[in-house]
TORKEDREN-181342 format. One record per residue (C-alpha): residue number from 0; x, y, z; residue in three letters. Coordinates in nm, 2 decimals. Example, Ala and Ser with C-alpha at 12.3 -4.5 7.8 and 13.67 -1.06 7.14 Angstrom:
0  1.23  -0.45  0.78  Ala
1  1.37  -0.11  0.71  Ser
//
This chain:
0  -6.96  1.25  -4.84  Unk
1  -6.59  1.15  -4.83  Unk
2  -6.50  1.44  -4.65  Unk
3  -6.80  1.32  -4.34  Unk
4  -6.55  1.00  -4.32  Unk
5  -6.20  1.17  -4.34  Unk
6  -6.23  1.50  -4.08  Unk
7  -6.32  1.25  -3.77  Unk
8  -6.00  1.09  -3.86  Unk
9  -5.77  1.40  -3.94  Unk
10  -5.95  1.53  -3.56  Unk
11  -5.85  1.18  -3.37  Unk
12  -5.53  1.08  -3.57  Unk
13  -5.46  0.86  -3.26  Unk
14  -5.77  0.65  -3.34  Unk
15  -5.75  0.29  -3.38  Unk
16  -5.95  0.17  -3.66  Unk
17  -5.91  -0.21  -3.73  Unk
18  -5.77  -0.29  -4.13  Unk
19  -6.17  -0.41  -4.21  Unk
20  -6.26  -0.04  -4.14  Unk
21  -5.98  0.10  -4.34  Unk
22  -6.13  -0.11  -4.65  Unk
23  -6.50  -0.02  -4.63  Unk
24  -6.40  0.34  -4.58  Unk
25  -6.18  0.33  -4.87  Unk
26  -6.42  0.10  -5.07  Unk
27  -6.68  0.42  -5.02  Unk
28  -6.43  0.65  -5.16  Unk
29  -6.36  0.46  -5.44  Unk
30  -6.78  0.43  -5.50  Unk
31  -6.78  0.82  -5.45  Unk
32  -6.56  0.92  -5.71  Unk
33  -6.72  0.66  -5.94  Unk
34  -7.05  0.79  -5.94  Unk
35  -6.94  1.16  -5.93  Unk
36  -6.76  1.04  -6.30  Unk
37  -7.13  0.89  -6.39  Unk
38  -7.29  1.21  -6.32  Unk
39  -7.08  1.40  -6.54  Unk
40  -7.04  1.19  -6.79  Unk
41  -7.39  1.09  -6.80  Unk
42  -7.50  0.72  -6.85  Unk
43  -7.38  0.66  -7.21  Unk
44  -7.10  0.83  -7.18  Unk
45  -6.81  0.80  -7.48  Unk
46  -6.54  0.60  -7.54  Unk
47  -6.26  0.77  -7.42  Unk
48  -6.46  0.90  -7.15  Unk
49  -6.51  0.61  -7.04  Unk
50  -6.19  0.45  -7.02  Unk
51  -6.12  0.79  -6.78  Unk
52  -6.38  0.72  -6.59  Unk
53  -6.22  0.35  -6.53  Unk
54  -5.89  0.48  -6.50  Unk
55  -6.01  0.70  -6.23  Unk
56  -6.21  0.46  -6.07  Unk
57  -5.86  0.23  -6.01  Unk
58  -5.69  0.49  -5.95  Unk
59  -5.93  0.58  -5.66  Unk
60  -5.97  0.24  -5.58  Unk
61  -5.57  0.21  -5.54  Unk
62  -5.56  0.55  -5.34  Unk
63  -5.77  0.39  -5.07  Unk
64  -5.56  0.08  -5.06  Unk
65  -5.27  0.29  -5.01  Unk
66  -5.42  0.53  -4.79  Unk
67  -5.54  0.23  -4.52  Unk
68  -5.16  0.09  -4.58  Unk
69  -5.02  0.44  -4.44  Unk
70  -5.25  0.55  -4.19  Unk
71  -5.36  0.18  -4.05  Unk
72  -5.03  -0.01  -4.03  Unk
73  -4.81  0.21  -3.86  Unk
74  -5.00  0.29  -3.52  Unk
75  -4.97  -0.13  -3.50  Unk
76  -4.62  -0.14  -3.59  Unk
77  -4.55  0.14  -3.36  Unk
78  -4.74  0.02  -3.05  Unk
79  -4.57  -0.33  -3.12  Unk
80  -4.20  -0.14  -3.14  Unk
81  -4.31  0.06  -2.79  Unk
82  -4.43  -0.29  -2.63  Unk
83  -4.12  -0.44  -2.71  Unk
84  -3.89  -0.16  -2.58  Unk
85  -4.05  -0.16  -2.26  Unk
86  -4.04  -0.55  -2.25  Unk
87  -3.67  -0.51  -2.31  Unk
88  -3.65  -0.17  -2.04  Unk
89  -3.80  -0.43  -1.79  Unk
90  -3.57  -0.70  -1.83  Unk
91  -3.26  -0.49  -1.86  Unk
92  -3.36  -0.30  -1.52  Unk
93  -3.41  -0.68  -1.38  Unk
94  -3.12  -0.81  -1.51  Unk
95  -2.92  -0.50  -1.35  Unk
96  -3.13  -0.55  -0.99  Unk
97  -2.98  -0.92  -0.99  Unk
98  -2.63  -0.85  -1.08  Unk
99  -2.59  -0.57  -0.85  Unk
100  -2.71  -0.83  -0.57  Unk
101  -2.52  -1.07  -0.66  Unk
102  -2.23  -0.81  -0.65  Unk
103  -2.32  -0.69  -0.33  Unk
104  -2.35  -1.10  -0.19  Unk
105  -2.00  -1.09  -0.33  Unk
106  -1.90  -0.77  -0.17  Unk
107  -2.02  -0.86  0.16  Unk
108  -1.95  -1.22  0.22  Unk
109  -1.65  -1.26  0.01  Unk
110  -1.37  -1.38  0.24  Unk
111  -1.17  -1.11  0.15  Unk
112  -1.13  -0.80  0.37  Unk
113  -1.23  -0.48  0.10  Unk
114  -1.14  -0.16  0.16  Unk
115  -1.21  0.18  -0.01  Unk
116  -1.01  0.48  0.10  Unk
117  -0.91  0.86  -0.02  Unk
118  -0.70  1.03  -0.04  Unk
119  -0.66  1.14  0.27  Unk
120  -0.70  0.77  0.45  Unk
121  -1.01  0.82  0.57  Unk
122  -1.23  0.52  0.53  Unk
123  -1.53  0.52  0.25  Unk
124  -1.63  0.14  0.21  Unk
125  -1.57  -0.15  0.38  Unk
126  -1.75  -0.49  0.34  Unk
127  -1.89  -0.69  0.65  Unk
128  -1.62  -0.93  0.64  Unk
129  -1.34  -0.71  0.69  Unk
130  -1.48  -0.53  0.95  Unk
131  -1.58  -0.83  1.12  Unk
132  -1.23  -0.99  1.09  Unk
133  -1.08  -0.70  1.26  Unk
134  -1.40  -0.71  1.54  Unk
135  -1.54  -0.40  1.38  Unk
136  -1.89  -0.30  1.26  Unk
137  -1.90  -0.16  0.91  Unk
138  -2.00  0.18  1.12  Unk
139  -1.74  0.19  1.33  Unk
140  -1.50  0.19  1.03  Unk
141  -1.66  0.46  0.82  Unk
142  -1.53  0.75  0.82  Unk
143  -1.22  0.65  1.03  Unk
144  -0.88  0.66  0.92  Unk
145  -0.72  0.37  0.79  Unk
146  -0.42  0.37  1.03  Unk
147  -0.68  0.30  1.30  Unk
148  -0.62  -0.05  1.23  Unk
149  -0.27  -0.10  1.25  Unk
150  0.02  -0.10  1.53  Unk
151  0.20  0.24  1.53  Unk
152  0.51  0.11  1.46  Unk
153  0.36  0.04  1.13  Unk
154  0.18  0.37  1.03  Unk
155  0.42  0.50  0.84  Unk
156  0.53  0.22  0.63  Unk
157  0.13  0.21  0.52  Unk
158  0.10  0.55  0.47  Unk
159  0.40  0.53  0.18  Unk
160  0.23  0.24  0.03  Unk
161  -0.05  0.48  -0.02  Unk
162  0.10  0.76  -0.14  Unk
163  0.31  0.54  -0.39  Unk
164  -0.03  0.40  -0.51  Unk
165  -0.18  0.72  -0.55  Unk
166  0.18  0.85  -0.77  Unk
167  0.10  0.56  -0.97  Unk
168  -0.30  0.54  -1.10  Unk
169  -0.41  0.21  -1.20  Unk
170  -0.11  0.00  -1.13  Unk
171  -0.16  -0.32  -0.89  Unk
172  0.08  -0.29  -0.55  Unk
173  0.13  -0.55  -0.32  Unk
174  0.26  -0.62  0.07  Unk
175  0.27  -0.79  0.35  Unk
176  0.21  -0.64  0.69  Unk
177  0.03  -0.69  1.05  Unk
178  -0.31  -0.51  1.08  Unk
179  -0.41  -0.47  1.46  Unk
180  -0.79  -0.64  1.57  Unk
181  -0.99  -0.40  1.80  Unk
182  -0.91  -0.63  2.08  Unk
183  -0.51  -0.58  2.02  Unk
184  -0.44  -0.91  1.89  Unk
185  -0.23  -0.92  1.56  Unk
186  -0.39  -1.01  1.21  Unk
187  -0.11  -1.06  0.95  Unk
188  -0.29  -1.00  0.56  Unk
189  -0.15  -0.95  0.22  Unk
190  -0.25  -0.64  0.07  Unk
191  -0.35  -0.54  -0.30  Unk
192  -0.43  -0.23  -0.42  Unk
193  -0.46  -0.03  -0.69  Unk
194  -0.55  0.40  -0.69  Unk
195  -0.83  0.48  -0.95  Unk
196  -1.02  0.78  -1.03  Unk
197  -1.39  0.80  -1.01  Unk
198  -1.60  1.01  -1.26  Unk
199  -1.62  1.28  -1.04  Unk
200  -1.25  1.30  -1.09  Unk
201  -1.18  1.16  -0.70  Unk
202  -0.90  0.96  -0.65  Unk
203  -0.96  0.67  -0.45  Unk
204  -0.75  0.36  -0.38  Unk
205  -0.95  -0.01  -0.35  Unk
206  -0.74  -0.24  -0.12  Unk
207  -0.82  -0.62  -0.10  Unk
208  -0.67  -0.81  0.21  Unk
209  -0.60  -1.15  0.24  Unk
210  -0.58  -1.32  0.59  Unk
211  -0.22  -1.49  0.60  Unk
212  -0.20  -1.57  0.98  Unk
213  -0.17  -1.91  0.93  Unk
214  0.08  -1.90  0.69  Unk
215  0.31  -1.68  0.89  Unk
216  0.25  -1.87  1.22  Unk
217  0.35  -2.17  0.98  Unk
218  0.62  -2.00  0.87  Unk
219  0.78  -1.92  1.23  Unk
220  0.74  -2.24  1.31  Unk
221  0.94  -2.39  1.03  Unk
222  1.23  -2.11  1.12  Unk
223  1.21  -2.21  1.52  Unk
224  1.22  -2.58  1.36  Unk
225  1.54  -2.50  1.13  Unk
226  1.69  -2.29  1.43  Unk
227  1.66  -2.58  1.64  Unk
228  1.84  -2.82  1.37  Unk
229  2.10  -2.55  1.31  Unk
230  2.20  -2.59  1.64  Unk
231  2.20  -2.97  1.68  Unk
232  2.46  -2.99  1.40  Unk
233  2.67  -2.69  1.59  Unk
234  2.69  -2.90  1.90  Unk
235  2.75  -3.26  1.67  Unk
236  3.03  -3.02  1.52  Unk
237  3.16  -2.90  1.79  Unk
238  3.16  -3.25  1.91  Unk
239  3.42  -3.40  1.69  Unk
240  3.61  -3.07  1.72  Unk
241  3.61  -3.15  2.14  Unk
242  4.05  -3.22  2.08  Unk
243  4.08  -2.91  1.86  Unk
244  3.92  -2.68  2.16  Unk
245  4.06  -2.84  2.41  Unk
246  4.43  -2.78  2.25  Unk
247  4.30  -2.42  2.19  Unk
248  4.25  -2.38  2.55  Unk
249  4.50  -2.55  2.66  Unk
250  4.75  -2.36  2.49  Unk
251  4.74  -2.03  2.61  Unk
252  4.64  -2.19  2.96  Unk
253  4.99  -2.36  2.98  Unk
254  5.19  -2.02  2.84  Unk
255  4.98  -1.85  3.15  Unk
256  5.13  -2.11  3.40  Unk
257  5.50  -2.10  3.21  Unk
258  5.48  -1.69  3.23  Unk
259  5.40  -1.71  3.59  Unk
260  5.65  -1.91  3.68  Unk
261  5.88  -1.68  3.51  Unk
262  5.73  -1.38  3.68  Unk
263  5.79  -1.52  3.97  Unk
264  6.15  -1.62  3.96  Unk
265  6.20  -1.25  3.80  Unk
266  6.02  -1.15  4.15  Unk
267  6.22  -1.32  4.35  Unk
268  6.56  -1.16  4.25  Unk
269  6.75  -0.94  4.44  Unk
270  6.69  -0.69  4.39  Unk
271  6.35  -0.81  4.14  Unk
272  6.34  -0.76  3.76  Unk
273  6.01  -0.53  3.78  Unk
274  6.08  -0.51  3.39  Unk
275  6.11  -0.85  3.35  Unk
276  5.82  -0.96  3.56  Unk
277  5.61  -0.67  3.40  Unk
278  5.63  -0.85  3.06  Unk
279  5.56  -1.18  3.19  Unk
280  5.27  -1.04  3.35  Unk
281  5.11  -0.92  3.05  Unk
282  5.21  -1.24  2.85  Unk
283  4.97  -1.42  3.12  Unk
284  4.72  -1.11  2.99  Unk
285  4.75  -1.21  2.63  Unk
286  4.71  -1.55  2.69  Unk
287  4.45  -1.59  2.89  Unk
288  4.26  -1.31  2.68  Unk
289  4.33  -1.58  2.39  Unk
290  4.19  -1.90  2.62  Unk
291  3.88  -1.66  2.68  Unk
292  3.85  -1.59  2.34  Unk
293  3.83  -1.99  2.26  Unk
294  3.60  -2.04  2.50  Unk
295  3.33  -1.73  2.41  Unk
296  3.34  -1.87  2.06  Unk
297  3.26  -2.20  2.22  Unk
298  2.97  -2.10  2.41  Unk
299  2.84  -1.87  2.10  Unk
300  2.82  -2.18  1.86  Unk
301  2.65  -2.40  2.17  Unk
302  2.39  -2.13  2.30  Unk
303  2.10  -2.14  2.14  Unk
304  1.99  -1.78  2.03  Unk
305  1.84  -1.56  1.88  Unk
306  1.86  -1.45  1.52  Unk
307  2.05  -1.10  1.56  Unk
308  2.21  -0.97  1.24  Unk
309  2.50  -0.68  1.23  Unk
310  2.76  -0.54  1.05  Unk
311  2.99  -0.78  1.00  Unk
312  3.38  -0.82  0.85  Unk
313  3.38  -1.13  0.64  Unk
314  3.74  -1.17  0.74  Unk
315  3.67  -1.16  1.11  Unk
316  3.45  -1.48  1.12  Unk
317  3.65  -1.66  0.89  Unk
318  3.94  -1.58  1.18  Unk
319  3.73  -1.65  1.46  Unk
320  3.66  -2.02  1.27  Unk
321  4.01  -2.07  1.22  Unk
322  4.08  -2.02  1.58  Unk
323  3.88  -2.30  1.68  Unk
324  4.02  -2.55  1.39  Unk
325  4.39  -2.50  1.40  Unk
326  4.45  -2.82  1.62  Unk
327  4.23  -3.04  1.34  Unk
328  4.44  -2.93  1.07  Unk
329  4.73  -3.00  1.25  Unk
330  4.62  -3.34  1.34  Unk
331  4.51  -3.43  0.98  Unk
332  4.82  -3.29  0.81  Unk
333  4.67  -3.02  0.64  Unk
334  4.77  -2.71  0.60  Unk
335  4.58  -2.42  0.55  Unk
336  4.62  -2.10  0.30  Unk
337  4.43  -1.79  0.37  Unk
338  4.35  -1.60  0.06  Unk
339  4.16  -1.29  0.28  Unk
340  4.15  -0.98  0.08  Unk
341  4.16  -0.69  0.27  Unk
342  3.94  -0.37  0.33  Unk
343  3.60  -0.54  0.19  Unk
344  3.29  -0.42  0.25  Unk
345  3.04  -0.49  0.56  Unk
346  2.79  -0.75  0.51  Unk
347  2.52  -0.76  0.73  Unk
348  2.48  -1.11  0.85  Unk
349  2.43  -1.34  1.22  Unk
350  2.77  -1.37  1.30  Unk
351  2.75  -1.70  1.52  Unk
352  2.52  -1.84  1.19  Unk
353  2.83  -1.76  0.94  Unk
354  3.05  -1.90  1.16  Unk
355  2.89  -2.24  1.12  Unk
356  2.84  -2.24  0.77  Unk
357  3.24  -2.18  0.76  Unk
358  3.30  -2.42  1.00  Unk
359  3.09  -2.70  0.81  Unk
360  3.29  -2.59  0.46  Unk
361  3.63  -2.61  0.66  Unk
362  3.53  -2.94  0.83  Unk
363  3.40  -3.11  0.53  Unk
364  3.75  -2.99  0.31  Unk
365  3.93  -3.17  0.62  Unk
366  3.73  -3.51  0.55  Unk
367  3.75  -3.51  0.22  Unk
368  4.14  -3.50  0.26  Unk
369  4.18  -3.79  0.48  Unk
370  4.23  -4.05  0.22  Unk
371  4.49  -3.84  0.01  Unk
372  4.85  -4.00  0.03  Unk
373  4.98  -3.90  -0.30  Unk
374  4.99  -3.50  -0.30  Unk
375  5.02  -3.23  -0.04  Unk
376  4.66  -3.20  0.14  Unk
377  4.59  -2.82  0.12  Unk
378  4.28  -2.63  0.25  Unk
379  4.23  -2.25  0.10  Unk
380  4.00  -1.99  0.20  Unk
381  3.96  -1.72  -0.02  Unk
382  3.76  -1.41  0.04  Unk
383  3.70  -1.07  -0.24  Unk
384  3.39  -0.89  -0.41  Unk
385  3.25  -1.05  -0.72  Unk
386  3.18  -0.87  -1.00  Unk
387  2.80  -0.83  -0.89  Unk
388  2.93  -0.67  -0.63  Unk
389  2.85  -0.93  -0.36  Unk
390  3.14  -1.08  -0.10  Unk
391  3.25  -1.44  -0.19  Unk
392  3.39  -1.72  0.04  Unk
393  3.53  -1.99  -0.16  Unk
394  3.64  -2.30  0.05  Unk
395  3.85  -2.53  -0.13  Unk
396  4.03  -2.87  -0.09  Unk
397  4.24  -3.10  -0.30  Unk
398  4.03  -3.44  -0.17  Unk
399  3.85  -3.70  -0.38  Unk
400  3.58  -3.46  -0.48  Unk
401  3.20  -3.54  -0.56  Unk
402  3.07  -3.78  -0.78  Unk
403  2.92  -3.62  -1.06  Unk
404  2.60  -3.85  -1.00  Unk
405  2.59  -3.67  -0.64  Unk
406  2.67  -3.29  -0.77  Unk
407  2.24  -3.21  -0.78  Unk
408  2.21  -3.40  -0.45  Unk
409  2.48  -3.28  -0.21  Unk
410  2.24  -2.99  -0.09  Unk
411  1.90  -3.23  -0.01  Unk
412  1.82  -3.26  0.31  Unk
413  1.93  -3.66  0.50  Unk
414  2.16  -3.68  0.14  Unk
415  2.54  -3.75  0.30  Unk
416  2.85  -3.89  0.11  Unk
417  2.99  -3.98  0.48  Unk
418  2.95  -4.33  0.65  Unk
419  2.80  -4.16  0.97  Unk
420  2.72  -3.82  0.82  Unk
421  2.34  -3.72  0.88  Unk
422  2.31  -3.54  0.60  Unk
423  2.20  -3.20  0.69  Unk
424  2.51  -3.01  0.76  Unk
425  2.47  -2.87  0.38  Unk
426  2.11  -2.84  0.38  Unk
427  2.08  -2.58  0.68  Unk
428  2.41  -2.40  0.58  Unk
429  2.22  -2.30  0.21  Unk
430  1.92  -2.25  0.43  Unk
431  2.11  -1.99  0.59  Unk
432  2.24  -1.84  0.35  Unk
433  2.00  -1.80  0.15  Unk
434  1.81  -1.64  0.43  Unk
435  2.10  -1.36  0.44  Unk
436  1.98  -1.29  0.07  Unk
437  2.31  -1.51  -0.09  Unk
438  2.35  -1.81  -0.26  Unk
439  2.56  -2.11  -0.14  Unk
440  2.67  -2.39  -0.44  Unk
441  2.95  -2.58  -0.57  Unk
442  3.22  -2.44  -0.81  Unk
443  3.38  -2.59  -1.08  Unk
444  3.75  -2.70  -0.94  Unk
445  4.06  -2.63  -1.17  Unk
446  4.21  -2.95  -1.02  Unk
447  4.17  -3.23  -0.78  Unk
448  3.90  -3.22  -0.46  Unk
449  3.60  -2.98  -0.46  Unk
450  3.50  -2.61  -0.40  Unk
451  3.22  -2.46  -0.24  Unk
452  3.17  -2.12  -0.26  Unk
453  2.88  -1.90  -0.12  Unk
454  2.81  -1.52  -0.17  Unk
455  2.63  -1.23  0.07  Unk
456  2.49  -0.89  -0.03  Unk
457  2.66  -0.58  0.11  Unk
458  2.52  -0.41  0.37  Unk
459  2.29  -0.10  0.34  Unk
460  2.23  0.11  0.61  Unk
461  1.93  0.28  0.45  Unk
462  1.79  -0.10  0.41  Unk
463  1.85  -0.23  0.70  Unk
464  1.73  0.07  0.90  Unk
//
């Protein structure tokens, strides 16, 4: 009878019986095997026959118990364990849905210009933004080389930022260049990127731009702005210098006339001095090559130009300022040693720019001497390579010096020691100097008045090519 019960089951093992089914069938079995022990035992049966027969019956009795634990428990448990894994499959695959949307909202609207490129440079991704700040589609882009977007002049520089991503995998580079809009206008961004490897062992780099237009327009101003000022305190220098040129002029003006004279009267000899008046002719050369000189420098340091930096001989431009103050150090009672040291290396610098940073220095030392009585007022200009290996000009006086209160403010912009000083002759010569990669600052002085000193890099050619 038990057997009518348990083949169906063995048949279907993946029916679902409820647990009050489980009992009644194993209640049944339990009855079975009781009743088979009565029959053989018979209805009075002895007394350790009969404890069997009990034993057996709970034994039985526990056998069914177990056998509904093990075959009616786990199909629940493992329907509830398969309900739950595809409750958690659904809300995983959800959760991944919304992030990769809110990763693509990011990737497309960001205002960041993304890029994905090869190797190669061709074009593999790029989000709506960036094409649309450089007046692209996203279509027009793919599959296009990367240089498309930038001035020719350019092309190579980008293509070695590439490549030195590429030599170096998962390390962050960064620059600064002017990407080219489809209409031809100029779109100045910061790049990053970084070259990383995908799983199918492609190397691709991931740029992100950042639109800096405003800050470089900014940034021109503030140099047309400083260029402007620069200039104002050339003329206001040049200003109080107006005796000291006009001296400078007017000296190898009146040799001209004095050499003429003489060439003349050596002319009108009989018979003429032709050697005599020879040399007196190329005195009047000389001279008014020197007057011309003056003057040039004059109009240099008044024009207002453009930026242009060259080779330069430090020594040259200290010269050339020297020319023009030789008169103010007369009148002042100062005299002047030159400390130049020979043979130095080329610095590549504005020339007209270093001129007026010298000239301010010299001017200043000059001031600062006015109210000396008690000691010899001496200006020095010395000029050698550091140890770093840089050129340094070191100005440097024997006046009252600088307050220590005043040392941290001498280089602010409107600070001035001077009763009609504007305070700004300092301030735009560190400003240029600074922009030629050097410092300007003041030096500890061994004895009375002040020094200034400022340094410049040598030049490069492979640089500044």
């Amino acid at each position: 009878m038990a057997n009518c019960f348990v083949l169906p089951m063995m048949r279907n093992p993946t029916m679902k019986w409820p647990a009050e089914q489980w009992l009644l069938v194993g209640m049944v079995l339990a009855l079975g095997t009781a009743a088979c022990i009565w029959l053989v035992l018979g209805p009075q049966p002895a007394t350790p026959a009969y404890l069997i027969a009990v034993l057996l019956l709970l034994a039985a009795l526990g056998a069914a118990l177990i056998t509904m634990r093990l075959l009616g428990s786990p199909p629940r448990q493992v329907a509830n364990t398969r309900r739950g894994w595809l409750a958690d499959e659904e809300h995983a695959i959800e959760a991944l849905r919304n992030s990769e949307a809110q990763w693509k909202e990011v990737f497309e609207h960001n205002p960041v210009m993304y890029f994905m490129v090869d190797a190669t440079g061709s074009v593999l991704s790029v989000n709506t933004f960036g094409a649309a700040q450089l007046g692209y589609s996203v279509n027009e882009l793919l599959g296009q080389s990367v240089l498309t977007v930038f001035a020719a002049k350019d092309r190579n520089l980008v293509q070695s930022n590439v490549a030195a991503c590429l030599d170096n995998i998962g390390q962050t580079h960064s620059w600064e260049i002017q990407k080219v809009r489809k209409d031809g206008s100029p779109l100045w961004v910061r790049e990053n990127a970084k070259a990383v490897r995908r799983p199918d062992n492609q190397l691709i780099v991931l740029i992100a731009c950042e639109d800096i237009t405003a800050r470089k327009r900014a940034e021109a101003e503030l140099h047309e702005s400083q260029a402007n000022l620069a200039h104002v305190t050339r003329v206001t220098a040049l200003g109080e210098l107006a005796a000291s040129i006009a001296h400078e002029v007017n000296q190898p003006l009146a040799a001209v006339v004095t050499n003429a004279a003489a060439c003349l009267r050596w002319l009108d000899r009989a018979p003429p001095d032709l050697n005599e008046a020879r040399g007196a002719v190329e005195a009047i050369v000389k001279d008014g090559s020197r007057a011309g000189e003056v003057i040039q420098h004059v109009r240099a340091l008044v024009n207002k130009t453009v930026e242009q930096k060259a080779p330069l001989d430090i020594n040259d431009v200290v010269n050339e300022v020297i020319s023009l103050v030789q008169h103010q150090l007369v009148s002042h009672r100062v005299s002047l040693r030159l400390e130049l040291t020979p043979g130095l290396p080329l610095v590549l610098a504005d020339r007209i720019q270093l001129q007026q940073v010298i000239l301010n220095l010299v001017i200043n030392g000059i001031e600062a001497m006015q109210a000396v009585t008690n000691r010899p007022r001496e200006l020095v200009i010395r000029t050698h390579q550091d140890e770093a290996r840089h050129i340094l000009v070191t100005v440097r006086d024997c006046g009252v010096g600088v307050a220590a209160e005043n040392a941290d403010r001498l280089f602010d912009a409107f600070f001035t020691t001077k009763s009609a000083g504007m305070g700004m002759g300092l301030s735009i010569c560190r400003s240029i100097i600074e922009a030629h990669g050097g410092r300007l600052s003041m030096a500890d002085s061994a004895g009375p008045g002040a020094t200034f000193q400022f340094t410049l890099p040598l030049y490069q050619e492979d640089r500044a090519s």
